[in-house]
C-alpha positions in Angstrom: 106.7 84.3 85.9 103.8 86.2 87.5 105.1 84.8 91.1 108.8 85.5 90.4 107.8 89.1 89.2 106.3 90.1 92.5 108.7 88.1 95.0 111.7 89.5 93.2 110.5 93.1 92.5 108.2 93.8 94.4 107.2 91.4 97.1 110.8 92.1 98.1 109.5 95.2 100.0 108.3 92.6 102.7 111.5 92.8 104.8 110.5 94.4 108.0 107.9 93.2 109.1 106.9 90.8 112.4 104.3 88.6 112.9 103.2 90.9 116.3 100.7 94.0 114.8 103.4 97.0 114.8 103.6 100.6 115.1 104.9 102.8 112.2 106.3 106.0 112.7 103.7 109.4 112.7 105.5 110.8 109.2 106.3 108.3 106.1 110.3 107.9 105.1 108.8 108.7 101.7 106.7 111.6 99.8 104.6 111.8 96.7 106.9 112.1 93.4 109.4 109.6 94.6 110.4 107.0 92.0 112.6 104.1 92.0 113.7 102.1 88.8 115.5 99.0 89.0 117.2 96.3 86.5 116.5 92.4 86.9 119.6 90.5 85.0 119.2 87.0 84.3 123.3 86.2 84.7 124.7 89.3 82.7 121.5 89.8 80.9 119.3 92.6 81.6 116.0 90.8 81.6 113.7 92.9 82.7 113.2 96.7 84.4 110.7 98.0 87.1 109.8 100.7 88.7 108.1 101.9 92.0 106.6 105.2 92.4 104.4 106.8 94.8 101.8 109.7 94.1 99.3 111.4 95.3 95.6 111.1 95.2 92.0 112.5 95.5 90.8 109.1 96.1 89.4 108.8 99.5 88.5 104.4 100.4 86.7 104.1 103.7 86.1 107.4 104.1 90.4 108.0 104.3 92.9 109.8 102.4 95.5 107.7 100.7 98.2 107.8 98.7 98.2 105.5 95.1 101.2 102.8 94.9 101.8 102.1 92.0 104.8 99.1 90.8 105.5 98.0 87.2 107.2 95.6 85.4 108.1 94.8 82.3 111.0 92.3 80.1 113.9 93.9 78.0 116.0 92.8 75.2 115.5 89.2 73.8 113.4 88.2 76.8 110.8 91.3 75.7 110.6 89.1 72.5 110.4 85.5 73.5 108.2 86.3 76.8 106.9 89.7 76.6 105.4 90.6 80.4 103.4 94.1 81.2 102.5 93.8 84.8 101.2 97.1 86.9 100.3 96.8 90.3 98.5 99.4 92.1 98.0 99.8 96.1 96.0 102.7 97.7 97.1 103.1 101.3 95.9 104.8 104.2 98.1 108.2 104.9 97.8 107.9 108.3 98.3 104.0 109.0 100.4 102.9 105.5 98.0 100.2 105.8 96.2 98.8 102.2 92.7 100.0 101.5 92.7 98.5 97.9 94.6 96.8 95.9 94.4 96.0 92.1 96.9 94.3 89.2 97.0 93.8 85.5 99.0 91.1 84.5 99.7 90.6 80.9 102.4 87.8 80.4 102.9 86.8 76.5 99.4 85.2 75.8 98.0 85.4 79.6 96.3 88.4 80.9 94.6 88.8 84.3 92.7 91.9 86.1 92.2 91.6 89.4 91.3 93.6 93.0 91.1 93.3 96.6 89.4 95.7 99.1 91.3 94.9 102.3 88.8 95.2 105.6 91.8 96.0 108.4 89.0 96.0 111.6 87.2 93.3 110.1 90.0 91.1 109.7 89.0 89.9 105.6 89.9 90.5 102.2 87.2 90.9 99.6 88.7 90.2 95.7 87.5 88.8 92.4 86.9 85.2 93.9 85.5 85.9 97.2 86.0 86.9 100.6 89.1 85.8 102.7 90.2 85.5 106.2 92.7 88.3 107.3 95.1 88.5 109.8 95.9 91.6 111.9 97.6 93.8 109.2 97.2 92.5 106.4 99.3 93.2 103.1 99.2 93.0 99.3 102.9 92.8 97.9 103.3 96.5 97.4 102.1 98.0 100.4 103.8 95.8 102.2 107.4 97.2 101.0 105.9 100.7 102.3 104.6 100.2 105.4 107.9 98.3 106.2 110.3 101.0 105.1 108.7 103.2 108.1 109.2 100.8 111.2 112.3 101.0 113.1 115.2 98.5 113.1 117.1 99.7 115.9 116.8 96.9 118.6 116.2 94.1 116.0 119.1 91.8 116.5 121.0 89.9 113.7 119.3 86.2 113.1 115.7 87.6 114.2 112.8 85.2 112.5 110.5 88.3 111.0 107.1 87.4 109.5 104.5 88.8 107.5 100.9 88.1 106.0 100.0 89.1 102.2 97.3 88.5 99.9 98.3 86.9 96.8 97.0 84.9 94.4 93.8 84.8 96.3 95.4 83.5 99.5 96.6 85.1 102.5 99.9 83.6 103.7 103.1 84.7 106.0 106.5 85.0 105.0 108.9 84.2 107.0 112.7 86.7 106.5 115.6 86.3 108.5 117.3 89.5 109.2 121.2 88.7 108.8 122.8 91.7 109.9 124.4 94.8 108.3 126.7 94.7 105.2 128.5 97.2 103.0 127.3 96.4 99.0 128.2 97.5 95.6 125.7 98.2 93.1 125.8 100.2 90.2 125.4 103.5 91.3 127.8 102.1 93.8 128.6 101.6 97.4 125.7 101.4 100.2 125.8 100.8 103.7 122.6 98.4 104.0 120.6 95.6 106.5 120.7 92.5 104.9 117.7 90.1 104.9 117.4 86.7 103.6 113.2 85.8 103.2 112.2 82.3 102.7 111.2 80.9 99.4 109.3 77.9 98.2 110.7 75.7 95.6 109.3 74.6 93.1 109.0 76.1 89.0 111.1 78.5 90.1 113.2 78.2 92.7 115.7 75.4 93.9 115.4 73.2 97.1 118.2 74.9 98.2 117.5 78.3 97.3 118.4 81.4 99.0 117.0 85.0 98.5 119.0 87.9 99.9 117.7 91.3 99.7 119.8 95.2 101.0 118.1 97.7 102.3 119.9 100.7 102.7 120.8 101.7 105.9 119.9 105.7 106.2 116.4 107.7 106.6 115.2 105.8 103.2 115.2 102.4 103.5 115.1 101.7 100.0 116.4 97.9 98.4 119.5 98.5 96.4 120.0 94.7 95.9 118.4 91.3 96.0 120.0 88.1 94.6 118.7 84.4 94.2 119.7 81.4 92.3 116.9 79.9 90.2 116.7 76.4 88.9 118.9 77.1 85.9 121.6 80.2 87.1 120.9 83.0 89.2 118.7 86.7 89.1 120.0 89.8 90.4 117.9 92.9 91.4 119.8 96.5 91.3 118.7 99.7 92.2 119.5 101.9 88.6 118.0 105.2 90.0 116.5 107.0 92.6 114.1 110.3 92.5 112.3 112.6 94.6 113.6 110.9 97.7 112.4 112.5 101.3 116.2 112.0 102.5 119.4 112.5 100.7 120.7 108.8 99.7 123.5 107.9 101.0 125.8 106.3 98.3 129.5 106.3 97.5 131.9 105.5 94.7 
């Protein structure tokens, strides 16, 4: 549940980014106060909620201003009481470079709980958490920070069916994800009609997820670059993410009925 949880609503912020280091642009596409709140249904049933917000802080990690990430999850409705989940995930990132200085979750999934951090070493290329110190690549990610440093690249001579990768830390690994960037597509959602890039990243089977599995996720197309939608089948039926509400944003969203 923990894995599903941060692919489907929040590691689906990875959807940008290439396996070359990259360039972001001078000002973010997003601002302190900005909140987004979505709904994960489990067929027609709303299974779950989350919600992404971005504020500022006094904190300064490596001697750099940063702004506090913070992403939380939690299960509605029956699922709240067969398999009550609290997760919070925070990410401190550099103001200047959107890249992670620190990272820290608390997971509490019916009777598991887990704390855990990561102070993430860009120029030194490591990752120091709970269980040790890890190998980094060149830009490095945790799941949230990821989504934000992505949202400020530009898409503009990225051509449909480009291979797009990433490296995270997760779980106390760092691995790549690979996304396939489809093309652009008008969606509905339920504050309704967005024109978005569509992106398809690459998923493991397993508990989870089918051999034949596909996740598609739609970013809208406009100075925000915000997910509106993600969809994958499971090993029994099919999840849906949707975008319920939107606040604070830099730009006006661009939505229609």
């Amino acid at each position: 549940m923990k894995r599903l949880f941060a692919l489907i609503i929040f590691g689906l912020a990875t959807q940008f980014v290439f396996a070359q280091t990259l360039d972001s642009k001078n000002e973010p596409v997003f601002k302190p106060g900005e909140t987004l709140k979505y709904r994960l249904r489990y067929g027609f049933i709303t299974a779950a909620e989350a919600t992404l917000k971005v504020e500022d802080s006094d904190l300064k990690l490596s001697n750099r201003p940063v702004f506090n990430l913070i992403a939380q999850g939690k299960t509605s409705g029956t699922f709240d009481i067969f398999y009550k989940v609290r997760n919070r995930y925070d990410s401190f990132i550099d103001k200047e470079t959107f890249l992670p200085h620190l990272y820290t979750e608390n997971i509490h999934e019916s009777n598991y709980r887990r704390k855990d951090k990561a102070r993430f070493y860009q120029e030194q290329h490591k990752v120091v958490a709970n269980k040790g110190t890890f190998k980094a690549k060149d830009q490095t990610f945790d799941v949230v920070s990821a989504y934000y440093f992505a949202r400020n690249l530009d898409m503009k001579d990225v051509k449909a069916g480009a291979p797009l990768k990433m490296y995270y830390f997760l779980d106390d690994t760092v691995a790549s994800l690979d996304i396939t960037y489809i093309g652009k597509e008008r969606v509905k959602t339920a504050l309704g009609y967005f024109n978005c890039l569509k992106f398809s990243p690459t998923i493991q089977p397993g508990r989870i997820f089918k051999k034949d599995s596909k996740l598609y996720l739609w970013i809208t197309d406009d100075g925000n670059r915000i997910p509106v939608k993600a969809q994958v089948d499971i090993l029994v039926g099919s999840v849906t993410m949707e975008l319920t509400s939107a606040n604070n944003l830099k730009y006006p969203l661009n939505v229609s009925k």
